[in-house]
C-alpha positions in Angstrom: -106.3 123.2 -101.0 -109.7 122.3 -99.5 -108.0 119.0 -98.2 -105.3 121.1 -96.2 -108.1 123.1 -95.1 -110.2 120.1 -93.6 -107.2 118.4 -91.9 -105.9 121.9 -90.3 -109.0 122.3 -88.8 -109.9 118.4 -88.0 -108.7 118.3 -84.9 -110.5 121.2 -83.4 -113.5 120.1 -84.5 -113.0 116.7 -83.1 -111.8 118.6 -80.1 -115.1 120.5 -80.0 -117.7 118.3 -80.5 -116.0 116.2 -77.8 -116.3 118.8 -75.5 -119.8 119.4 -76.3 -120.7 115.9 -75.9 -118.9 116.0 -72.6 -121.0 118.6 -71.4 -124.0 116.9 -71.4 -123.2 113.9 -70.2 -121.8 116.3 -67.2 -125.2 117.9 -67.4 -126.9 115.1 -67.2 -124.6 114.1 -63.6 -125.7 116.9 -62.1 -129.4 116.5 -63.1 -129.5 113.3 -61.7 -127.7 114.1 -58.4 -130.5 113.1 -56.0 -132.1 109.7 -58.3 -131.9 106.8 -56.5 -129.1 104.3 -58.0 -128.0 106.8 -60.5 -124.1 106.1 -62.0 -122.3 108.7 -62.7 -120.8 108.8 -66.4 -117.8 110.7 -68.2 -116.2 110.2 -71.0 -111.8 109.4 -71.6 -111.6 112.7 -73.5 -107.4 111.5 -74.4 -108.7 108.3 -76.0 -111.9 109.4 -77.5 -110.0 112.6 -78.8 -106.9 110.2 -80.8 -109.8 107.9 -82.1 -111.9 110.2 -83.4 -109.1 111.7 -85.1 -107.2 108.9 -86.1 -110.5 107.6 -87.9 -112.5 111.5 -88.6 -110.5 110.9 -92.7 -110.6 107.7 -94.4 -108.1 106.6 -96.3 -109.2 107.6 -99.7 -109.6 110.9 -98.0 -113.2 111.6 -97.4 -114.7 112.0 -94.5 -115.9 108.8 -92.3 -118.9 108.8 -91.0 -122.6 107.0 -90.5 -124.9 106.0 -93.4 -128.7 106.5 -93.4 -130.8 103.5 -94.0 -132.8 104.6 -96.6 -136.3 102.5 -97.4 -136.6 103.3 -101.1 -134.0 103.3 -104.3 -135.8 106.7 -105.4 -134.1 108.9 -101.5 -131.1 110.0 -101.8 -127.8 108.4 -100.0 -126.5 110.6 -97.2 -123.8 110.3 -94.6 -123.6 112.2 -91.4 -120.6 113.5 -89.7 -117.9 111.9 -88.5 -118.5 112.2 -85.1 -121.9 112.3 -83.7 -121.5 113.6 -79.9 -121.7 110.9 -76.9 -123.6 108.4 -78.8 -120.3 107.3 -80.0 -117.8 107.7 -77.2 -117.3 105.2 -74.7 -118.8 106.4 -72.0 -117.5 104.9 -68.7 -118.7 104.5 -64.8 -117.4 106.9 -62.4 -115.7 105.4 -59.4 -117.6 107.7 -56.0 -114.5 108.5 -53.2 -117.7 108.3 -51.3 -121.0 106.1 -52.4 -124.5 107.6 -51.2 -126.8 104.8 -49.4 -129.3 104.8 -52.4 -126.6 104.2 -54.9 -126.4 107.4 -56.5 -122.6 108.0 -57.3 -123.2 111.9 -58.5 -120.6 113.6 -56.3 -121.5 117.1 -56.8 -118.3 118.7 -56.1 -116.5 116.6 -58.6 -119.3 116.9 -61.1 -119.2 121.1 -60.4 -115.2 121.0 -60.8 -115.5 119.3 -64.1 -118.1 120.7 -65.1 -116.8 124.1 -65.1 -113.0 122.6 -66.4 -114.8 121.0 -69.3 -116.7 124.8 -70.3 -113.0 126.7 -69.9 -111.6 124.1 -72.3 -114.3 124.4 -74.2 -113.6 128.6 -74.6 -110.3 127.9 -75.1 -110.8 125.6 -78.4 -113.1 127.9 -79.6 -110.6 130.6 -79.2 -107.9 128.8 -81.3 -110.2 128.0 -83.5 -111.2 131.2 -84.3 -107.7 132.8 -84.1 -106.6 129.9 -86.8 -109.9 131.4 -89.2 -108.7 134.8 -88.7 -105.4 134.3 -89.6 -106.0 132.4 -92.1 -108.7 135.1 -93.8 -105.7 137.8 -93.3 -103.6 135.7 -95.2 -105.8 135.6 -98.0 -106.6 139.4 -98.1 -104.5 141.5 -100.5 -102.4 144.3 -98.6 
């Protein structure tokens, strides 16, 4: 039951934290618009999405994720999530329509745009996540 659970709502969470991650390295664009040879970033949210997906449940059905190095026998072992924000998406160059003369590639109009894209998608997922929880606590209640 809990399995069905966690895969229903897998994707959305990937989704999510994607997004999130997405937003700061959008942030972080914009905060550097005027730094001299600053390149602008972004991340394939398609690709990223289907790989953190396709690998978020191993195949003995727990979830995948990083291991702490622990430096003594006596801690325990922990794992964190699955996905762990930008740090593991592939974060790529942006190529400027329009290169600055001190190398900064920040184009704020297209930084602004998907900015602002990025935050409604972001709504969006957090909509049909939460319509998904509701129905699913409805379906549980007794009439």
């Amino acid at each position: 039951m809990l399995d069905q659970l966690e895969s229903a709502f897998n994707y959305h969470q990937q989704a999510l934290g994607l997004r999130q991650s997405r937003h700061e390295v959008l942030a972080a664009n914009i905060a550097n618009a005027d730094t001299p040879n600053y390149k602008a970033r972004d991340i394939d949210f398609a690709n990223e999405l289907k790989k953190a997906v396709d690998g978020g449940v191993s195949q003995q059905g727990s979830q995948g994720g990083l291991t702490l190095a622990r430096t003594s026998g006596q801690h325990l072992a922990g794992a964190g999530p699955a996905w762990q924000g930008a740090g593991n998406a592939a974060l790529l160059y942006r190529i400027p329509s329009q290169p600055s003369l001190d190398g900064n590639t920040v184009e704020m109009d297209r930084e602004r745009t998907q900015f602002a894209d990025n935050a409604v998608r972001y709504q969006a997922a957090l909509t049909i996540m939460n319509r998904r929880i509701q129905g699913l606590k409805n379906a549980m209640q007794p009439e």
